[in-house]
C-alpha positions in Angstrom: 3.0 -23.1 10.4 3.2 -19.5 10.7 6.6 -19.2 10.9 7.5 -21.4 8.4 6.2 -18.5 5.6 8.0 -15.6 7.0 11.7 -14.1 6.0 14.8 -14.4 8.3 14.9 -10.5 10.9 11.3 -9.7 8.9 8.5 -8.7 10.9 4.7 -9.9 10.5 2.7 -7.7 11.8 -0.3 -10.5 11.7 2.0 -12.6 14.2 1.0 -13.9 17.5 3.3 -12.3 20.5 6.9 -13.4 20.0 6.1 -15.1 16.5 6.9 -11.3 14.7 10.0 -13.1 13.3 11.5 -16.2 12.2 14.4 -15.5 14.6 13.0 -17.3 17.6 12.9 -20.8 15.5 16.0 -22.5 16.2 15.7 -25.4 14.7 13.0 -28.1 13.8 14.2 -32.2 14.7 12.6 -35.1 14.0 14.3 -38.1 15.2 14.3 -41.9 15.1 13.6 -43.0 18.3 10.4 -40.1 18.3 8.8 -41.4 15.0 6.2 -39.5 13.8 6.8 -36.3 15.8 8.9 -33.5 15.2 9.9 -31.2 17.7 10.3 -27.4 17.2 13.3 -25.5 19.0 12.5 -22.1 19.8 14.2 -19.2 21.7 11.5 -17.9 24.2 11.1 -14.3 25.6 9.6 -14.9 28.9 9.5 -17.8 31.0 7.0 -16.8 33.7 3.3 -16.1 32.5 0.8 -13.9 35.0 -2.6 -15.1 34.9 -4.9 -12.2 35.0 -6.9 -11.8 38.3 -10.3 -12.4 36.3 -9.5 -15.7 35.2 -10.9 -18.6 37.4 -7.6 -20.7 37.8 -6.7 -21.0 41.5 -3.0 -19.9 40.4 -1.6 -16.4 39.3 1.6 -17.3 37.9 2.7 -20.5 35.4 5.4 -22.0 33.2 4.8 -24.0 30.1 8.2 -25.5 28.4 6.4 -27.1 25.6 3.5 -26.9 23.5 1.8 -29.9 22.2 1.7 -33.1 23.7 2.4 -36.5 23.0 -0.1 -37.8 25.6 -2.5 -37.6 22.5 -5.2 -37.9 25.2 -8.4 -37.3 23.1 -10.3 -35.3 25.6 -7.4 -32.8 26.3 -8.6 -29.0 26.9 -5.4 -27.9 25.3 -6.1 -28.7 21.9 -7.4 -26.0 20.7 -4.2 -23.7 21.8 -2.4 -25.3 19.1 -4.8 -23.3 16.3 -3.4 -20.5 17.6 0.0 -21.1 16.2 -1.5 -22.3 12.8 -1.7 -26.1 13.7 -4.5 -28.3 13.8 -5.9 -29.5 17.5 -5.6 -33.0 16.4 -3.0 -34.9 15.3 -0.9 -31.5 15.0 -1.7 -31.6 18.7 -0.1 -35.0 19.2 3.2 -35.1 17.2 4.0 -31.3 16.6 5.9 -30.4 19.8 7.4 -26.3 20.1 10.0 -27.0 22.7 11.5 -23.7 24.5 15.0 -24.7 24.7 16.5 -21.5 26.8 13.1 -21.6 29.0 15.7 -22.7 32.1 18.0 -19.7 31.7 15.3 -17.3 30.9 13.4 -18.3 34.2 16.7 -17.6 36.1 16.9 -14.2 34.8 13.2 -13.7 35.4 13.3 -15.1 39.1 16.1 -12.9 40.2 14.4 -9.3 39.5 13.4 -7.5 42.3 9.8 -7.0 41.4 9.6 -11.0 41.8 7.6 -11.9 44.8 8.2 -15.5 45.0 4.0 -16.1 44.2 3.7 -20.3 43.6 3.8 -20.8 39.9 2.0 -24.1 38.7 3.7 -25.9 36.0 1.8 -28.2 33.8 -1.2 -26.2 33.3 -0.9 -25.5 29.4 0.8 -29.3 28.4 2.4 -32.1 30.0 6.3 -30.6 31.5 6.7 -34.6 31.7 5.5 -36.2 28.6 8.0 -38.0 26.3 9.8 -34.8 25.0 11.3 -34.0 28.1 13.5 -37.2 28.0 14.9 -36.0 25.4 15.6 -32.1 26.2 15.7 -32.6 30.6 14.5 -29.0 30.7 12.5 -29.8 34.2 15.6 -30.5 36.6 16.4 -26.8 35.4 13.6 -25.5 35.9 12.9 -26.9 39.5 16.0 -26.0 41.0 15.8 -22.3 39.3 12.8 -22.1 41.2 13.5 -23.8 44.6 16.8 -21.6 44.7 14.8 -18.7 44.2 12.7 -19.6 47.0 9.8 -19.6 44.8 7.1 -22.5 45.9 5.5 -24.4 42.9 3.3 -27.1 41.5 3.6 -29.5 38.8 1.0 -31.7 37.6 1.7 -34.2 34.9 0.4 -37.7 33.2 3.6 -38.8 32.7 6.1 -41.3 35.0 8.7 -39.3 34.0 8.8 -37.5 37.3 10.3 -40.0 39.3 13.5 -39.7 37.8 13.3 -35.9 39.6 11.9 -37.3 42.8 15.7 -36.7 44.9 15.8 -33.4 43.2 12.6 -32.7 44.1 12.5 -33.7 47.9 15.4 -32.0 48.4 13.5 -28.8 47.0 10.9 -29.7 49.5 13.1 -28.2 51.9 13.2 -25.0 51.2 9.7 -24.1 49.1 6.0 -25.9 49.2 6.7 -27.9 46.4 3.6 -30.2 44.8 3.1 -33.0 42.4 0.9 -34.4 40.6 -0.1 -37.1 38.1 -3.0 -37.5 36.2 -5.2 -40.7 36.2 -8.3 -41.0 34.7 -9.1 -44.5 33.0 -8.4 -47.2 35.1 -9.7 -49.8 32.3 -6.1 -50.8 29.8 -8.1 -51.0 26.8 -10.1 -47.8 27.4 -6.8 -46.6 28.2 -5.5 -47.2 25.1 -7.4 -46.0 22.7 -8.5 -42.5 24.8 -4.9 -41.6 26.0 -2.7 -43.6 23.4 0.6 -41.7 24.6 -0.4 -42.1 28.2 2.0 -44.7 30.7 -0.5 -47.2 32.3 -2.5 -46.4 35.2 -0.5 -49.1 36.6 2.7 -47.1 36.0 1.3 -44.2 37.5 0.3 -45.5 40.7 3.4 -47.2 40.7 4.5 -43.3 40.6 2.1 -42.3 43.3 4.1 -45.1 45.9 7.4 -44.1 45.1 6.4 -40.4 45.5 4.3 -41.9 48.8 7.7 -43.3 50.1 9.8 -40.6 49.3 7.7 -38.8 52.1 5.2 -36.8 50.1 1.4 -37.1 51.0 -0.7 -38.4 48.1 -4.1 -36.8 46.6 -5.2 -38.7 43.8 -7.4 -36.4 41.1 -10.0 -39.1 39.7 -10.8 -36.6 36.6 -12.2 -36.7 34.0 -15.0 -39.1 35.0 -16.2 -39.8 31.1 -20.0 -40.0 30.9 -21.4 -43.6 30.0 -17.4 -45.0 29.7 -16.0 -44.6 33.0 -18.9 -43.4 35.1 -20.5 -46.6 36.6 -20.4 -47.6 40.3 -18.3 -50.2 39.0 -15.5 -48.8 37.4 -15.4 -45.5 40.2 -14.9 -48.7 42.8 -12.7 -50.4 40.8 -10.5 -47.2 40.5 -10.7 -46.2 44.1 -9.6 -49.7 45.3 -6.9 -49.2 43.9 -6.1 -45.4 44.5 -6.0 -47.0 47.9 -4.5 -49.4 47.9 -1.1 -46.8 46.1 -1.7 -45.6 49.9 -3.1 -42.4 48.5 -5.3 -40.7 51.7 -7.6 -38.3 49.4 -9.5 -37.7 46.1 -10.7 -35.4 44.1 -12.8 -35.7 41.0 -15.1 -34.5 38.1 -16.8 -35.0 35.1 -15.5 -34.7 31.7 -14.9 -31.1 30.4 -14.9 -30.1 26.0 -13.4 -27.5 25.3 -13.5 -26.0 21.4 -11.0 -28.1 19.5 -11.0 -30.9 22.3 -14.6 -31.0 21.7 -14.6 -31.8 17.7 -12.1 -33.9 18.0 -13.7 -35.8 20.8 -17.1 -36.1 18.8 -15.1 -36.9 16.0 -13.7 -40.0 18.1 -16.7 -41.1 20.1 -18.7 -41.2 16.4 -15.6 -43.9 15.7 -15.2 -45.5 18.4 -18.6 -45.3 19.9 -20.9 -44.0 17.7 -23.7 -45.5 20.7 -23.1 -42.7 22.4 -23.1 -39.7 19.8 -26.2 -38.7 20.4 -26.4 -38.8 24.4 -23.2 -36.8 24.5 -25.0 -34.1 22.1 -27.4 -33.6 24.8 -24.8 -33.4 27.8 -22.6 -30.9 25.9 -25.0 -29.1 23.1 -23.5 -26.2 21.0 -20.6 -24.7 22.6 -21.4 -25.9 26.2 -18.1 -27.0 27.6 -18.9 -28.1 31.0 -21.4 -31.5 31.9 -24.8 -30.2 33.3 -25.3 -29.5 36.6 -28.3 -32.1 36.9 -24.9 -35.0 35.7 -22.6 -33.3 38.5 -25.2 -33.7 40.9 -25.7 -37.2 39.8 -22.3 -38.1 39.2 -21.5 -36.9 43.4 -24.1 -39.6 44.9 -22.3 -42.0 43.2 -18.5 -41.1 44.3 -18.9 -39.3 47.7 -20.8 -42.7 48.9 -17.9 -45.0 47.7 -15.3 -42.6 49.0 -16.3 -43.1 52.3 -16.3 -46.9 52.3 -12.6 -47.1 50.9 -11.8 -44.4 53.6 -10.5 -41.3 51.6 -11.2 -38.3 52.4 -12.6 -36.3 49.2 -14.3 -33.6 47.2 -15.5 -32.7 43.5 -13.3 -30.0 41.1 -15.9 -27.4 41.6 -15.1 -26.7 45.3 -11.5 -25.2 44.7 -12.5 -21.4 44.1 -9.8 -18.9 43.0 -7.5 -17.5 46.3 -8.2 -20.7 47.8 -5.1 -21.3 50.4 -3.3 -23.7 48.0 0.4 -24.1 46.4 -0.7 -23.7 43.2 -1.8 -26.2 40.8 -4.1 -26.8 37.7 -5.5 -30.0 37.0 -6.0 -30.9 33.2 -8.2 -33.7 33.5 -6.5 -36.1 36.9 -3.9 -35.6 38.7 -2.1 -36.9 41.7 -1.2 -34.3 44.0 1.8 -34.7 46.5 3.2 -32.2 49.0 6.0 -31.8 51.1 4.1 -29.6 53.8 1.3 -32.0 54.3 -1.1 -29.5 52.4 -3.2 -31.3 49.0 -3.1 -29.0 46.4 -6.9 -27.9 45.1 -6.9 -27.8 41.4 -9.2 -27.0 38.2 -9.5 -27.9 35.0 -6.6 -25.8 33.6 -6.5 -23.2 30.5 -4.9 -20.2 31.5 -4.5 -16.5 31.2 -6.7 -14.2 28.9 -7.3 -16.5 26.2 -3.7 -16.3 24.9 -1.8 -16.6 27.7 -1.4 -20.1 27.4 -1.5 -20.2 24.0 0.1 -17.6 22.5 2.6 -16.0 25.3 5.4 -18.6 25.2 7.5 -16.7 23.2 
């Protein structure tokens, strides 16, 4: 890594923003009971990043504690973020996790100036806030309460079940701010499951999570994305997934086709060539060159199969696409699916996440 060849208090001019010098590495941990990863304590310089106005995120302000993710979903956007810091977007991605250990008592500082204007900040939007790394450093109950005291509304979308350990903390912040959750859940199949989101908690476990956020009083929106061309795409499995989104007493959906980003894309292709090499060939001519996005002519297709089968389960619902930036929401991002709950009765409308100017959700975390 980049910081790993520089000298203690010098500076590298060739350094990303906040990487100048070896100074913000505290420490890097592997542990026993997190084989395989290792986790990378460093001292950030901001907490809050500002998402520049020509970006087309439906959220201006965010907070990202870590970096990396343990989800090791194969599809992620964020992938190729991790390049930035000298790491691969694969299985660097997956075990090597930059954790911001002071990010709670930086945001505090941050929240109390008097240019802060208490805008909703989405967290989640770079990498999971709740995957397995925040059971070991609890940085979340921190940074809620930092921002619910502050009077700031936010958002926080996550794969993890994590969150329902937070769940008093964070209907009690429900009382003072707009305060939205959300979950992703995209395969609804356990061995597709498995092999496409290894680090994922079932989609049992999460709808599990969607009643117990359901009874805590929070109204449900379940984001049914990314719909995965030729594996999770058939009238079958969308009905077999929106049974039971309803039956988790969700009341709305939203969803949308797979997105590949550069560095989720490769790694993606690399994984569909072993897993199903079928399909290589197909996906080639959905997502040629550097096309990120499915083709219009598949969203098209792909909304006369769902909006038809949301209205026999009886949930109200509408694709990604129709959440344009300044849209009256609290602020969220959604990475690939995501359940959204909020205390105000209002569903969250989020995107595909990636933030900022092309480093702002890479690079500005430290």
């Amino acid at each position: 890594m980049r910081w790993q060849g520089q000298e203690l208090g010098v500076a590298d001019a060739a350094a990303l923003p906040g990487l100048e010098q070896l100074n913000g590495l505290v420490q890097s941990v592997t542990t026993p009971e997190f084989a395989g990863m290792t986790f990378h304590e460093v001292l950030c310089k901001s907490a809050l990043n500002h998402v520049p106005s020509s970006s087309a995120m439906p959220f201006d302000w965010t907070v990202n504690p870590y970096r990396g993710c343990s989800h090791a979903c194969v599809y992620c956007f964020a992938r190729g973020t991790h390049e930035y810091l000298e790491l691969d977007a694969g299985t660097d991605f997956d075990s090597q996790i930059v954790v911001k250990v002071n990010v709670v008592d930086v945001l505090q500082k941050e929240l109390r100036r008097g240019t802060w204007m208490r805008e909703p900040v989405a967290l989640g939007t770079n990498t999971d806030p709740y995957q397995r790394a925040e059971g070991r450093y609890k940085l979340m109950p921190g940074i809620a309460s930092a921002l619910a005291e502050s009077g700031t509304p936010f958002s926080i979308l996550t794969k993890g079940t994590m969150i329902r350990r937070d769940l008093p903390l964070l209907k009690d912040a429900a009382g003072h701010v707009d305060v939205t959750i959300s979950t992703s859940i995209a395969v609804f199949d356990d061995e597709l499951q498995r092999i496409i989101e290894p680090g994922t908690p079932t989609a049992t476990a999460r709808l599990e999570t969607v009643r117990a956020a359901t009874e805590a009083g929070f109204r449900v929106t379940v984001f049914l994305m990314p719909i995965i061309p030729h594996l999770t795409d058939s009238i079958a499995a969308i009905d077999h997934a929106l049974t039971r989104i309803k039956d988790a007493g969700a009341s709305r959906v939203v969803y949308g086709a797979l997105h590949l980003r550069p560095g989720a894309k490769q790694w993606f292709m690399q994984w569909l060539e072993q897993r199903h090499p079928e399909l290589v060939s197909s996906y080639r001519g959905l997502y040629p060159g550097m096309t990120a996005n499915a083709p219009k002519a598949y969203r098209s297709w792909l909304a006369k199969r769902v909006r038809p089968l949301l209205r026999v389960h009886g949930l109200d619902g509408r694709a990604e696409d129709d959440a344009p930036r300044g849209a009256p929401v609290s602020g969220l991002a959604a990475r690939s699916a995501s359940i959204v709950v909020t205390s105000r009765g209002r569903a969250a409308l989020p995107r595909p996440a990636g933030v900022g100017d092309g480093r702002e959700a890479s690079a500005r975390l430290f």
